[in-house]
Legacy VTK file of the C-alpha trace (Angstrom):
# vtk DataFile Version 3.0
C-alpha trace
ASCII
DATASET POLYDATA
POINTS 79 float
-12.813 42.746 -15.076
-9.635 44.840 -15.521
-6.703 43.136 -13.062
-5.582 45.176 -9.982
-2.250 46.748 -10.459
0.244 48.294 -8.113
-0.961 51.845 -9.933
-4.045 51.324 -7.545
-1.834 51.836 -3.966
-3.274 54.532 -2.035
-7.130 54.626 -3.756
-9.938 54.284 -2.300
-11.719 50.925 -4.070
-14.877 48.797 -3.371
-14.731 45.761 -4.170
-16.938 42.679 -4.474
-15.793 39.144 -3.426
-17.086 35.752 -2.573
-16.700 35.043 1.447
-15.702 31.341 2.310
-18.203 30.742 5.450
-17.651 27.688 7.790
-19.540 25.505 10.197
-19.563 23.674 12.924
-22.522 21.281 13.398
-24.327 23.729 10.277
-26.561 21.957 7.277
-25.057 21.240 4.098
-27.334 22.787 2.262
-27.022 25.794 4.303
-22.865 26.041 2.754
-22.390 28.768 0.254
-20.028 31.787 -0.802
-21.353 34.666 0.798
-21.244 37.909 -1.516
-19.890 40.954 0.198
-18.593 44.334 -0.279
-16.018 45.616 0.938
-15.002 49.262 0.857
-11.396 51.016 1.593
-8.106 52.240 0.585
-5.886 49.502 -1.003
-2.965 49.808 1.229
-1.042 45.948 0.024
-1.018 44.471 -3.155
0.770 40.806 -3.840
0.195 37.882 -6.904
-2.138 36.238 -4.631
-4.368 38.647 -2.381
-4.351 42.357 -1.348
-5.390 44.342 1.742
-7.943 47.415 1.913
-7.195 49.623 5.323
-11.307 51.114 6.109
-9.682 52.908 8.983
-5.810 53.520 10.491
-5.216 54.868 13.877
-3.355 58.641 13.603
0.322 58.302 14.191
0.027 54.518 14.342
0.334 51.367 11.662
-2.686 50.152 13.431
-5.926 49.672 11.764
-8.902 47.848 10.562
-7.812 45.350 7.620
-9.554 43.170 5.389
-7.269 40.750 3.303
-8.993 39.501 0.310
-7.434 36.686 -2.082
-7.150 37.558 -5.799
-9.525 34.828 -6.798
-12.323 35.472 -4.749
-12.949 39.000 -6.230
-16.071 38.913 -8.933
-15.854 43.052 -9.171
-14.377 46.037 -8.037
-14.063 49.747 -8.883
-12.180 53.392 -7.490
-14.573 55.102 -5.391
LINES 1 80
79 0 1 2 3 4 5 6 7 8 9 10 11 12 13 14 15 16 17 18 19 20 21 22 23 24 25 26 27 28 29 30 31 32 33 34 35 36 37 38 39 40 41 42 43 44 45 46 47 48 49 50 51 52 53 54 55 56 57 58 59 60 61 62 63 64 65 66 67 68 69 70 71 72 73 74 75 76 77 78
C-alpha cells in the first residue's frame, strides 16, 4: 500500500480500516476489528492519523469528521 502524503489534502479518498469495537457486558468471542469504509475528502493529515470531512456546513468549519489512525488503515484509494 503506497503511504498517504500531504500531496493527498483536498482529494476525495476511500479508505479501508479496521474499527476497534468495545463492550460492556459483550462475549469474548463476540470481540473483533470491524472492517469499514470510509469515504471523503482528506481534510488533516499528521504521523499518526488523518481526518476525512464527508460533509462541511457552507460558510462554517463545521462538519461531519471521521479521524482514522495511520495503523488501522489495510487500503485506500482517490475516488
Amino acid at each position: 500500500m503506497k503511504p498517504m502524503t500531504q500531496s493527498l489534502m483536498g482529494k476525495r479518498l476511500s479508505v479501508t480500516w479496521l474499527d476497534p469495537i468495545g463492550s460492556v457486558g459483550g462475549e469474548l468471542s463476540d470481540m473483533e476489528l470491524a472492517e469499514c469504509v470510509s469515504e471523503g475528502k482528506l481534510v488533516k493529515l499528521d504521523r499518526k492519523s488523518f481526518v476525512l470531512a464527508s460533509s462541511i456546513y457552507t460558510d462554517s468549519k463545521q462538519g461531519d469528521f471521521t479521524c482514522i489512525h495511520r495503523a488501522l488503515v489495510t487500503d485506500w484509494k482517490i475516488i
